[in-house]
C-alpha positions as CSV (number, residue, x, y, z in Angstrom):
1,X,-3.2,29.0,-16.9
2,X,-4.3,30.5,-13.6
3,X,-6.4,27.2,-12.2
4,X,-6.5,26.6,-8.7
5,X,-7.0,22.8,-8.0
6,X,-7.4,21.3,-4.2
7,X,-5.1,18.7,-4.2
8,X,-5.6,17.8,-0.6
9,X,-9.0,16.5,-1.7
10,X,-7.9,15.0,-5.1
11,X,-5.1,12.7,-2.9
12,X,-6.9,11.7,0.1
13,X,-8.8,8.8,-1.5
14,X,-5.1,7.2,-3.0
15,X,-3.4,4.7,-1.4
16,X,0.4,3.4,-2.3
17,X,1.3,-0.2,-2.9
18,X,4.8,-1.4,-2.4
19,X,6.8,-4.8,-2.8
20,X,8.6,-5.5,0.6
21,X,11.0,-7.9,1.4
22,X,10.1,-10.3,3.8
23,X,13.7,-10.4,4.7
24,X,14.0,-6.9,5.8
25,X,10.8,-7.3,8.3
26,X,10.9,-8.1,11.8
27,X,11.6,-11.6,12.8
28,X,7.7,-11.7,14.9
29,X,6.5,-11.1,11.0
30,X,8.5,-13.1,9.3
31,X,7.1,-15.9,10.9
32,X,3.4,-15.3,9.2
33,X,5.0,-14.6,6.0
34,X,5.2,-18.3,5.5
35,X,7.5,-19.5,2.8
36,X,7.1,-15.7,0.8
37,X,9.9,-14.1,0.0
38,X,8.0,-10.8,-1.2
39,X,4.8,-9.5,0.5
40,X,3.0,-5.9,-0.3
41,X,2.4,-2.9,1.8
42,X,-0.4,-0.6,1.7
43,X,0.3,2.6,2.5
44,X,-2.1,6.5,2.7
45,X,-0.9,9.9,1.6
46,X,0.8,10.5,5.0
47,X,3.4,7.3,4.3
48,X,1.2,5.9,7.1
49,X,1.1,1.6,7.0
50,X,-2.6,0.4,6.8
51,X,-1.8,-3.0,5.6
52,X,0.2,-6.0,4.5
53,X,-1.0,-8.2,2.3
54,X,0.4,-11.6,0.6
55,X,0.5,-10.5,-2.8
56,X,-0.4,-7.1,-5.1
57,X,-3.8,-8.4,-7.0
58,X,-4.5,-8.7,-2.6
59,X,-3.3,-5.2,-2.3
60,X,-5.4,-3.5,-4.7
61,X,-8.5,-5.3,-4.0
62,X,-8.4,-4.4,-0.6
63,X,-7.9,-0.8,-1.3
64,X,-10.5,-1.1,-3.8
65,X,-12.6,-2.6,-1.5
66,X,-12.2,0.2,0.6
67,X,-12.8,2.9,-1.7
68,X,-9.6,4.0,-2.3
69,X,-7.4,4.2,-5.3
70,X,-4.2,2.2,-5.2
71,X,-1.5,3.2,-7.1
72,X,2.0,1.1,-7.2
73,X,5.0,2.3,-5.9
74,X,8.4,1.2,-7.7
């Protein structure tokens, strides 16, 4: 099998969800996180940030919402 597939153009709609510990943020965003212990981060290809969100249902509504397709990240 000799297929050539453009994966650049396959990937560039994904988008990668991710628990985070509200512990291991910054102390400036630790205040918003309220009493959560978890929140979820929302992240493109590149392993840039584009959001955080309260919970994962948020997460992938969001990306959803934004015509990407999230995928979770262990």
């Amino acid at each position: 099998m000799n297929t050539t597939y453009e994966f650049d153009a396959i990937a560039k709609d994904i988008v990668y969800v991710k628990p985070v510990a509200v512990a291991e943020l910054p102390a400036e965003m630790q205040e918003h996180a309220g009493d959560l212990e978890t929140i979820f981060a929302v992240h493109n290809a590149d392993g840039e940030q584009l959001a955080l969100v309260a919970n994962r249902k948020l997460a992938f509504h969001l990306a959803r919402e934004n015509d990407m397709r999230p995928v979770r990240v262990h």
